[in-house]
N, C-alpha and C positions, 0 to 999 in steps of 0.2 A: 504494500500500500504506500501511495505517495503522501505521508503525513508531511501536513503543514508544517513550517517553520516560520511565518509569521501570516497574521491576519490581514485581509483584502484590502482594507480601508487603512491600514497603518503603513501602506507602502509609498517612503517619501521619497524625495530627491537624494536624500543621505543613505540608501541603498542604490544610488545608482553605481552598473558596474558587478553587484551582488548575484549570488545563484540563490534564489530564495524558492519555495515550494507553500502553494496558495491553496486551500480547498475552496469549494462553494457552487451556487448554484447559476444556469446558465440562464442571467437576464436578459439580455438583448446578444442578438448574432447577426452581425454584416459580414458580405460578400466583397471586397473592393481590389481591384485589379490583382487578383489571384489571390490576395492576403485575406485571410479572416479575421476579422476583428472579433472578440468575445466580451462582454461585460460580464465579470465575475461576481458574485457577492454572495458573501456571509454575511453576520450579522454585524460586522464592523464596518460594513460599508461595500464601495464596488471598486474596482479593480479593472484596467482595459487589458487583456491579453492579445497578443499578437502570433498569429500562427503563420510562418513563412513555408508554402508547399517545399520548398528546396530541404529544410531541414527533415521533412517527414516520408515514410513512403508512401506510394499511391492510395491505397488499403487506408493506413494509417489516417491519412489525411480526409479521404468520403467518409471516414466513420466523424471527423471532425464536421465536414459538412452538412454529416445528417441527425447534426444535435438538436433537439428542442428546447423550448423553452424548459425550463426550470429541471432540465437534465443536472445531479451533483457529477463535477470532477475533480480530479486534480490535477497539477499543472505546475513543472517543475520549468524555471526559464529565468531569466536574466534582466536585471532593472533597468531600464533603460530611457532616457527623456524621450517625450512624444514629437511628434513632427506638428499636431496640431492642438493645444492645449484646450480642458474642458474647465473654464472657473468655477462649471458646477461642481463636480466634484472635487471630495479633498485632496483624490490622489489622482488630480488631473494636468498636471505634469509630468507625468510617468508613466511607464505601461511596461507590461513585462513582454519579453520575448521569448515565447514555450518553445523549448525542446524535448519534455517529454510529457506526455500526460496517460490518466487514468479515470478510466470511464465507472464511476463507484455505483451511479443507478440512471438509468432511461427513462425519460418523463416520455409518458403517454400526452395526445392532447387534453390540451386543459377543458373542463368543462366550463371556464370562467379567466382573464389574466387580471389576476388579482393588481398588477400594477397599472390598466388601463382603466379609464372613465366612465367604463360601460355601466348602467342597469343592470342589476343582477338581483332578481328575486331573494327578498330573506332567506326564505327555507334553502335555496340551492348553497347560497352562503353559508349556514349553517353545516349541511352536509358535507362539505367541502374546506370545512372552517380552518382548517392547515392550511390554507392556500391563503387567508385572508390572515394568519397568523406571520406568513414572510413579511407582511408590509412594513417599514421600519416605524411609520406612525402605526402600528398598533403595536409592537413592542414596547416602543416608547410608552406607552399605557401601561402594560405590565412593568419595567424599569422601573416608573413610576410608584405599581403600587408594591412594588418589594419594597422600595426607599420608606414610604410611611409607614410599615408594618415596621420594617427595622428602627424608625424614630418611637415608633411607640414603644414597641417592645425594650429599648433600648432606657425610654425617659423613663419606665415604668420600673424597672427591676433599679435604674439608682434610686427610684424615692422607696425602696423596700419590700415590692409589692413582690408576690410569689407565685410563676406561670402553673396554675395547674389544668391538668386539663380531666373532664367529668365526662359522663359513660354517654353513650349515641343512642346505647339501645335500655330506654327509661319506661316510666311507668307514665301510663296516658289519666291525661288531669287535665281538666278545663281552665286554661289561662287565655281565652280568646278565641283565637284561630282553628281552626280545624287541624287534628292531629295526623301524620302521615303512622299507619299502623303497620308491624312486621309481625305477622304468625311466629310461633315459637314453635321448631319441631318437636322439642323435648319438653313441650307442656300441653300436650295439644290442646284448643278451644282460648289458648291465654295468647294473651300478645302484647308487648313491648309497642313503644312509640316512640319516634326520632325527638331529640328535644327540640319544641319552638322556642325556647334560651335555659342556658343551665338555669334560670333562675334560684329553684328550690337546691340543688348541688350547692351554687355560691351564698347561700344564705347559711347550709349545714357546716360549711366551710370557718364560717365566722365564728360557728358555735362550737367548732372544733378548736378554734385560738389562732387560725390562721394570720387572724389580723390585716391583711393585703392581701388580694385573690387579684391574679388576671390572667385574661385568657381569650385571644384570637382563635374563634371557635366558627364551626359549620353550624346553622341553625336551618329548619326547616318547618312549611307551616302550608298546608293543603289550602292553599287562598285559591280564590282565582286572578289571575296574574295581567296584568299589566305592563305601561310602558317603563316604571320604575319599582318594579315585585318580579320577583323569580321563585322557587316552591324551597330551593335550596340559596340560603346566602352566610357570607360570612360576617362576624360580630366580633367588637372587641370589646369585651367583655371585662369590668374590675367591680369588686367590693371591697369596702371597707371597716372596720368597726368602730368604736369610742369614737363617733365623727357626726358630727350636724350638716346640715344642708349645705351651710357655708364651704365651709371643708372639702366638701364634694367639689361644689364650684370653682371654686380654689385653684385645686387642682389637675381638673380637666383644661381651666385657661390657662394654667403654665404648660401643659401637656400641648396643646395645639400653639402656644403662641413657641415653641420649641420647634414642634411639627412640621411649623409653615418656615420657620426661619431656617430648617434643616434642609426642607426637600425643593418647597419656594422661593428659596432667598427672600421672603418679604416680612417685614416688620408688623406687626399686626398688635394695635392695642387692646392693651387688657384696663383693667377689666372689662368685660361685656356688657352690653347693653343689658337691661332686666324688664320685664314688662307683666303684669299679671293675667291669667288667663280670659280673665269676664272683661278686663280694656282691649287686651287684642281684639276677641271677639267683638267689640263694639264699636273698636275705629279703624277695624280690618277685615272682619268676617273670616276670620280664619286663626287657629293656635301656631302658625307657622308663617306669620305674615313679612312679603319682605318689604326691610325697610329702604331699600334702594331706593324708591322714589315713593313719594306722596301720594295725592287723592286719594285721602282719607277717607269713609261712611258717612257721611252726614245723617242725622237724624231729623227731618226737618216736620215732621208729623205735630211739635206741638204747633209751628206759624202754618200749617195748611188747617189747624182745627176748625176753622168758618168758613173753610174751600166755599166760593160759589158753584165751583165744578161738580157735576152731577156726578162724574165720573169718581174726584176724589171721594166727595163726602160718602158713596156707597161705601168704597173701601174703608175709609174710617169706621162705617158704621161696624164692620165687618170683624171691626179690629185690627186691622190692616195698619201698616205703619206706611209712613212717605220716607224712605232712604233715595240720599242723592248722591251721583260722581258726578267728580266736575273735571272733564276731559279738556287739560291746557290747551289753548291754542285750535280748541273744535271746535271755537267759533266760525272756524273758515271751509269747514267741513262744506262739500255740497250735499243736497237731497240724497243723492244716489249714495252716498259714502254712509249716512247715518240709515239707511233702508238697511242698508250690509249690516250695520252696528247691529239695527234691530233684530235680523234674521239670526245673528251672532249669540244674542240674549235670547230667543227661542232655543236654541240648542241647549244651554246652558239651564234650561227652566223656565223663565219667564214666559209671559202670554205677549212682551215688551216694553215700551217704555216712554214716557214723557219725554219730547226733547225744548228743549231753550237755549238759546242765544245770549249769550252776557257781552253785549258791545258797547266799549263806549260810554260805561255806566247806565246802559240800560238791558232791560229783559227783550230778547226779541223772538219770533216764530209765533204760529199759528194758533197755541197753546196762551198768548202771554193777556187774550183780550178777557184769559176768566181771572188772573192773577188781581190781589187786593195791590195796597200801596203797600203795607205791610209784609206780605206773602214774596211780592219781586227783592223787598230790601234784603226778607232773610235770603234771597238765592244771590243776592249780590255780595250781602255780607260772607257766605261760605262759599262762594266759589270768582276765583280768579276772573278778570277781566277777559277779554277774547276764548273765554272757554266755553262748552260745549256744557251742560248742565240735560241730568239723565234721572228720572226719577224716575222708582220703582216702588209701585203699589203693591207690599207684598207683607204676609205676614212674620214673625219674627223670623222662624226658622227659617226662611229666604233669608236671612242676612247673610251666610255662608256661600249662598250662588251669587249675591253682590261682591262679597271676597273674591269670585273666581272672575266674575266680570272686570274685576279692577284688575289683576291679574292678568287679562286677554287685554286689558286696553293700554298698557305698560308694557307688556310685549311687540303691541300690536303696530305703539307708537315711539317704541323706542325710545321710551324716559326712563329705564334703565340703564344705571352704569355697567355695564357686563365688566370691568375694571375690577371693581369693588368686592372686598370680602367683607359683607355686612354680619356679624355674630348677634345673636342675640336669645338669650333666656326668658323661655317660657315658665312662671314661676305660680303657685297659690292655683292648682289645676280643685274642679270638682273632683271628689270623692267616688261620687256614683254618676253613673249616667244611664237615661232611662231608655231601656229597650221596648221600642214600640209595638215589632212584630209580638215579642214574649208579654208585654205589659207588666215587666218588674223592672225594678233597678240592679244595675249590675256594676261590678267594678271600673270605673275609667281606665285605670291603669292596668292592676291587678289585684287581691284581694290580699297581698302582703304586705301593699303600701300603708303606711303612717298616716292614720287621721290625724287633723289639726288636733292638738291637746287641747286647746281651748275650746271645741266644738264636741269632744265627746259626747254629753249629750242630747247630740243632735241624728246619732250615728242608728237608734232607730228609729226617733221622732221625725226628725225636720232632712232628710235624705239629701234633698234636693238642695240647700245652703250647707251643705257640709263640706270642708273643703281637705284638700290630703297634703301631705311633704312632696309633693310631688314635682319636677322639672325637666321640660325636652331644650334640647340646644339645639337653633333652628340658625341656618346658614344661608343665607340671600335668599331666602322661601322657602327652604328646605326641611324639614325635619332630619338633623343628623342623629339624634341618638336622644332616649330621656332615662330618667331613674326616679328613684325614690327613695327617703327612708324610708326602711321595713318596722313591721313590729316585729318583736324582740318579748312581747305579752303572750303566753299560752292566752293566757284568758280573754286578752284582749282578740287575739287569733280567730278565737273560737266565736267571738260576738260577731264580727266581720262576716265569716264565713255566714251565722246567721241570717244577717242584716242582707247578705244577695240569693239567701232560701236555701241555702243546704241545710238539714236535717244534721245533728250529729252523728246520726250512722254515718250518713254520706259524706262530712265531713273527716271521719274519721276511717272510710273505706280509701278516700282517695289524697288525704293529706295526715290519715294517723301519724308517719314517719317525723313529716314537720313540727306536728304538737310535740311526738315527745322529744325531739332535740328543743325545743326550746324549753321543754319542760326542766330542762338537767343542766341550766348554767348557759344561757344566750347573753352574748354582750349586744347594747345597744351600735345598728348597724345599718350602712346604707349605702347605694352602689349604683352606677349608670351603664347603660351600653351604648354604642354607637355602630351604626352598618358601616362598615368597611366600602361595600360596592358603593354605597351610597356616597359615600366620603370621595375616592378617587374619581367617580364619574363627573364630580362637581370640581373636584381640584382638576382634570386632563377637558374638561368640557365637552365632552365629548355626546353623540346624541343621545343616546342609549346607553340604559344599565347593561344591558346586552354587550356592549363595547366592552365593559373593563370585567368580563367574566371571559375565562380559556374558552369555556364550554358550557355556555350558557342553552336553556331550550327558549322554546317558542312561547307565544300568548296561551296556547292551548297545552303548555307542562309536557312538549314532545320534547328529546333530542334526535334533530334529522342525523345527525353523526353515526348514532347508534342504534337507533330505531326505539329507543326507549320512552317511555313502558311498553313492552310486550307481551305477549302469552307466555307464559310457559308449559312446561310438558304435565299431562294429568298425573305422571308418575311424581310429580315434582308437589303436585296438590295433594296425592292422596297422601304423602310422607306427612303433611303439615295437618290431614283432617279438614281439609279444605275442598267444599264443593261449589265452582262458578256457576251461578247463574245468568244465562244470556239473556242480554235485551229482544221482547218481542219485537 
């Protein structure tokens, strides 16, 4: 075998003269006045080879002609300066001149050339996805997210924390999500569940004396998937004990403001912004609001309460509220641009939307002749001059598709800094939140978060104003990661669990293990996670969560790679006690 002796991309001027020996793949191949030109590349770059027919025999040389693209070889020859220099490349001064090579594998045609501009259906990408893995920009994604795992992992073990890592195959408990289930040969009818977070592991950990838990883990959660969810992701994962909320915070901002300085070069202020959950919601419609740019929610339902508009006052009757954005500069919007806005806000939920004109210190359009003196001042006073003013007749719970509308018109209009790394902490989250389909209250977070101490009891009276220890760190609109204090109270444990209707059988069939470690010496303790994919797909920008996964599946939990999930063999079912039923 002809082993390399240095890499594609590192051959300079200062081997010129050298017999050096290159591996790599065949990216571009010309013909020109009997020479063959090759563009070589590894993962260090590309390389120009020169084949002269004098030096090779006949044979030797059509097997040279009849390469492919992304054929590997090797290619032992002589550095030598180009006759025509490329300033794209780094090693475009130079070219080697082959006198011997070796044919290591023959690329068939490509189903797809990864380094051209074509269209290429997802799924075939997928299938194929070694082929979209040569691109050096999607390496550089991986690069990338080795550099953060090692900053973390790195900042985390000097403040004392200890990598453990907790079992894949757990016992299935309701914290959310739908669980992914594994049959157990050797119990038949019993079955293990992938963890959706070590959670209960890193809390047992604490009560063990571990004191500092962390751990870059695979998590997995039978959701249905989307443009930023996959069924499988990775988390990084710490607990703490003897620690308050602050504490927590603390040290997550030196953790990232470390992070960004290691792998970004950029200086990034601490501390973070902080904002409570029920003000997000109110002047953003969303727990993950970004704060990049403005247009805020207006509430303007108390100055529309004597609307002459027939239209509003039903709504009011209704109970309906008047929420407004006020789109900078969509004053100059024409008809046809705000028809779009509104078919935009139909998708979104809406039935649509009020529009007005702010020019000039006046209210303008078609809308402004039911407007009091009053009702124009408030739309003057909350929204910018030459702006676009959008009100939306909609009950509370529509404040959250006003968050998403503000969102799509930030995007839409480009008053976003994409620059900007805005941080900011979501903090004082509810306790419960009500499930509509079930008609009970269930945990926000999860059912081992810290109620307010000052609110305990509220915890089976008043549900609804209860609020928890609870915190997500949200990144230019993002959710990157949240936590909680845990209780650390069997008893208190135990009320929780009541307060979202489990039964103490039930309680104690599917979290026994938990009460009695806390039963036997729990120190007070508290801990966060953060998605990894989620983290690098925002730091490399890239479109998709799909991009910074090796082997990521599709919207519908396939891998075209590997055809997975498949059948397997009945022999394989009956071992586990397991009989499929087919869809009629």
């Amino acid at each position: 075998m002809l082993k390399r002796t240095i890499n594609c991309g590192e051959v300079s001027e200062s081997d010129t003269g050298k017999s050096v020996v290159v591996n790599g793949w065949v990216q571009r191949k010309r013909n020109l006045g009997g020479l063959i030109f090759i563009d070589l590349r590894d993962s260090s770059g590309i390389v120009q080879i020169v084949f002269d027919p004098v030096k090779f025999s006949q044979e030797d040389f059509k097997t040279v002609q009849s390469l492919k693209s992304e054929s590997v070889i090797g290619v032992r020859g002589t550095v030598q300066k180009r006759v025509s220099e490329n300033p794209d490349l780094k090693t475009g001064k130079v070219e080697i001149s082959a006198e011997q090579f070796e044919v290591f594998s023959v690329a068939e045609d490509l189903p797809f050339n990864p380094f051209s501009n074509q269209e290429v259906d997802e799924t075939v990408r997928l299938r194929y996805r070694y082929l979209d893995l040569r691109k050096p920009e999607v390496r550089r994604v991986f690069e990338m997210r080795a550099k953060i795992t090692d900053s973390v992992r790195r900042f985390l073990i000097s403040k004392g924390f200890i990598e453990v890592e907790t079992p894949y195959l757990t016992k299935s408990t309701p914290e959310g999500a739908r669980d992914f289930l594994v049959p157990s040969r050797l119990n038949k009818g019993k079955f293990y569940a992938l963890p959706q977070s070590p959670q209960l592991f890193k809390q047992i950990l604490m009560v063990g004396g571990f004191e500092r838990y962390f751990q870059i883990t695979r998590c997995f959660r039978d959701e249905d998937l989307r443009q930023d969810r996959q069924p499988e992701f990775t988390q990084i994962d710490m607990e703490l004990s003897f620690v308050d909320q602050e504490d927590i915070i603390n040290i997550v901002e030196e953790m990232y403001k470390t992070l960004f300085k290691e792998v970004m070069n950029t200086d990034i202020a601490v501390p973070f912004k902080r904002m409570e959950y029920e003000e997000a919601m109110r002047r953003f419609g969303s727990d993950k609001p970004d704060l990049r740019f403005g247009m805020e929610i207006k509430d303007l339902t108390e100055a529309f309460k004597h609307s002459a508009s027939k239209l509003i006052h039903d709504n009011l009757e209704k109970g309906n509220k008047v929420l407004a954005l006020f789109l900078p500069d969509g004053a100059d919007l024409s008809r046809k641009q705000v028809d779009e806005l509104k078919e935009k806000a139909k998708e979104i939920g809406f039935q649509g939307f009020i529009d007005l004109k702010l020019k000039n210190g006046e209210v303008k359009g078609s809308f402004a002749k039911f407007l009091s003196e009053d009702e124009a001042h408030a739309l003057l006073v909350n929204g910018e001059d030459n702006s676009l003013a959008m009100l939306f007749l909609v009950p509370e719970k529509m404040r959250e598709a006003v968050g998403r509308m503000r969102v799509y018109l930030g995007r839409a209009f480009r008053l976003i800094n994409e620059n900007e790394w805005n941080f900011l902490w979501i903090v004082d989250f509810p306790f419960f939140s009500y499930n509509e389909e079930e008609k009970r209250y269930e945990a926000e977070h999860h059912p081992f978060t810290m109620p307010n101490a000052d609110e305990l009891n509220m915890l089976e009276t008043d549900k609804e104003h209860l609020h928890a220890y609870a915190y997500d760190l949200v990144l230019n609109g993002n959710e990157l990661g949240g936590g909680s204090i845990r209780i650390h109270n069997p008893e208190l444990q135990k009320r929780v669990f009541k307060a979202i209707g489990l039964s103490d059988e039930e309680a104690e069939q599917k979290f026994g293990f938990l009460i009695r470690a806390l039963k036997l010496g729990a120190p007070p303790h508290g801990g966060i996670a953060f998605g990894l994919d989620r983290l690098v797909w925002l730091l490399t920008k890239t479109k998709s969560l799909r991009d910074v996964i090796a082997f990521p599946k599709t919207t519908s939990g396939i891998s075209p790679l590997t055809d997975a999930p498949s059948e397997v063999s009945k022999r394989q079912l009956e071992e586990l006690g397991i009989e499929v039923k087919k869809d009629k």
